[in-house]
C-alpha positions as a Markdown table, in Angstrom:
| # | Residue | x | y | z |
|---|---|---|---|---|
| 1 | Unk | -68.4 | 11.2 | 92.9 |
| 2 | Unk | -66.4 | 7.4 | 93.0 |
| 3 | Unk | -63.3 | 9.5 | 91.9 |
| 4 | Unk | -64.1 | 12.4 | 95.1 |
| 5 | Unk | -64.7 | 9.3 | 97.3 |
| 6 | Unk | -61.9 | 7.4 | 96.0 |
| 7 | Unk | -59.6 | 10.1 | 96.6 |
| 8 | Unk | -60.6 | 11.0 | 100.3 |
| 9 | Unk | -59.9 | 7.0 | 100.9 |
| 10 | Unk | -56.5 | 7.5 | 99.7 |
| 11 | Unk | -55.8 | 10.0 | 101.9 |
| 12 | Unk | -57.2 | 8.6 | 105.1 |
| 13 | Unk | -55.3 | 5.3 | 104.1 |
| 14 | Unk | -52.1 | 7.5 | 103.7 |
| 15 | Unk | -52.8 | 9.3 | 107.3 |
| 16 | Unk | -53.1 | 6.0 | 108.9 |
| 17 | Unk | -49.7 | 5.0 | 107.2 |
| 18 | Unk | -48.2 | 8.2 | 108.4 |
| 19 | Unk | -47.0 | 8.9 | 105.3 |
| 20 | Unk | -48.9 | 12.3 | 105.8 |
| 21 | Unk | -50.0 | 14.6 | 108.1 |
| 22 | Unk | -54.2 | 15.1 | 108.9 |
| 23 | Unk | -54.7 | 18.5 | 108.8 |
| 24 | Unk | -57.9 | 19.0 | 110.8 |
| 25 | Unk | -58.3 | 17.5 | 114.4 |
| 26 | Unk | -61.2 | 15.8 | 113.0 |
| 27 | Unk | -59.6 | 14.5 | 109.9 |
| 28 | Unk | -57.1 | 13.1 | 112.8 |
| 29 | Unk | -59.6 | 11.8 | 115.1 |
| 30 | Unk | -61.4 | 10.0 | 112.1 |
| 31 | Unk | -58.1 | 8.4 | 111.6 |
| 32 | Unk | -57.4 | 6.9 | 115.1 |
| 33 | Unk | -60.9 | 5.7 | 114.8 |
| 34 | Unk | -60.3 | 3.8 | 111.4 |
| 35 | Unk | -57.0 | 2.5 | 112.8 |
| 36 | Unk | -58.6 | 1.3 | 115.6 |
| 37 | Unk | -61.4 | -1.0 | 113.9 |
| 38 | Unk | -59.1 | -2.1 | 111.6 |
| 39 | Unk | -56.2 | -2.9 | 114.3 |
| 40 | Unk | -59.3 | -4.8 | 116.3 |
| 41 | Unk | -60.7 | -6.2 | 113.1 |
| 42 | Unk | -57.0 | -7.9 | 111.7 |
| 43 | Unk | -55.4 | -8.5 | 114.7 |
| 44 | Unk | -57.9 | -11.8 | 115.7 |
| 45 | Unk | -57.3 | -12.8 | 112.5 |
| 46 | Unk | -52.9 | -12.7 | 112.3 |
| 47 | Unk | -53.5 | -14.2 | 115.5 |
| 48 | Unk | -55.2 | -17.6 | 114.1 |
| 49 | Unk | -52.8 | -17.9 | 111.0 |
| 50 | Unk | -49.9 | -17.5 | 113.2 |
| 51 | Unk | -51.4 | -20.0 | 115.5 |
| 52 | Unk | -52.5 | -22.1 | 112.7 |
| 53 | Unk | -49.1 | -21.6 | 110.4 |
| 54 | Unk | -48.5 | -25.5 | 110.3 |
| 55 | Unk | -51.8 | -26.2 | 108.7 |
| 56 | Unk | -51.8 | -23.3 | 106.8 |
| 57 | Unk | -48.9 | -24.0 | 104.8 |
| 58 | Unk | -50.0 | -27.3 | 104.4 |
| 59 | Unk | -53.0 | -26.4 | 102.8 |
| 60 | Unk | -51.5 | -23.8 | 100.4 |
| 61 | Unk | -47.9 | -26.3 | 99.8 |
| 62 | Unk | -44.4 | -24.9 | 99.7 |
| 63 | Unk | -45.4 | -22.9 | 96.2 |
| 64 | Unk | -48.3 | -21.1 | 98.0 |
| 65 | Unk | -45.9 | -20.3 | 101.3 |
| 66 | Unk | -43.2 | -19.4 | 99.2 |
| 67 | Unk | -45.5 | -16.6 | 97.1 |
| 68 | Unk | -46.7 | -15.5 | 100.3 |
| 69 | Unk | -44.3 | -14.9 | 102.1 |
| 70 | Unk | -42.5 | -12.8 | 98.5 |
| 71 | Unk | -45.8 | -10.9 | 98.3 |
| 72 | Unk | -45.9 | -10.1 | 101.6 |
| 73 | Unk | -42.6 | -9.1 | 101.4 |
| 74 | Unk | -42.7 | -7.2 | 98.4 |
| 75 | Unk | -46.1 | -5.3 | 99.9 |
| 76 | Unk | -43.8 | -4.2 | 103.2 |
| 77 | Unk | -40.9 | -2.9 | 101.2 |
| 78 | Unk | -43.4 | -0.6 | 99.1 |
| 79 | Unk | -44.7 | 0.9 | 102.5 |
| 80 | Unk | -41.2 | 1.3 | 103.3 |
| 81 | Unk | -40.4 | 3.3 | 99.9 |
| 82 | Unk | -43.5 | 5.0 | 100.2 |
| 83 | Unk | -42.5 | 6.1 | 104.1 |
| 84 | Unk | -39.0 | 7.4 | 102.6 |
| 85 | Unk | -40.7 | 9.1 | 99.7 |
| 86 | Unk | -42.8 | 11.1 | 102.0 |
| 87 | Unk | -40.7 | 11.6 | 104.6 |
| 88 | Unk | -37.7 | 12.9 | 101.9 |
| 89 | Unk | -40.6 | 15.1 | 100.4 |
| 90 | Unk | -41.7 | 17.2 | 103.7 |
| 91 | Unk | -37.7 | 17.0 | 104.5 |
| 92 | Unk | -36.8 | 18.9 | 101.3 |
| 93 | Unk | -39.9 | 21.2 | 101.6 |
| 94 | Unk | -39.3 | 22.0 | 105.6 |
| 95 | Unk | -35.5 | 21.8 | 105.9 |
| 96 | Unk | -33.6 | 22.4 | 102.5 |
| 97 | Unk | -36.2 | 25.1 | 100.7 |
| 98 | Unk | -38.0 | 26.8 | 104.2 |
């Protein structure tokens, strides 16, 4: 059951990154809807570290702004390879062998 449950959060996570397509209208609606909480649940919160950046790299030092901004980094360019991966995948599957 965790592994049924753990695999249906992958795919809604993977919808929401675009990486693929929902099949079902409600698989897509359950998507916008996730998007949406989590879009209205993060964005208050990027909004008071970015307001607060000064203190918060004070209270982390130059080490701790210096690994976050890497990880951060580092997290960005695996969406980005994961986006290519995908988007290389249906490319080969819909263009090159129709």
């Amino acid at each position: 059951m965790l592994i049924a449950s753990s695999s249906r959060g992958l795919r809604l996570c993977m919808n929401m990154l675009g990486t693929n397509r929902p099949g079902k209208v409600a698989t897509l609606a359950m998507v916008l809807l996730v998007a949406t909480i989590v879009a209205a649940l993060l964005s208050p919160i990027i909004y008071e570290l970015y307001r607060n950046a000064d203190r918060v790299s004070q209270v982390v030092g130059a080490t701790g702004t210096t690994i976050i901004v890497r990880l951060s980094a580092f997290l960005l360019f695996c969406i980005g390879i994961e986006v290519l991966w995908h988007g290389a995948a249906e490319f080969n599957t819909s263009v090159i062998r129709p």
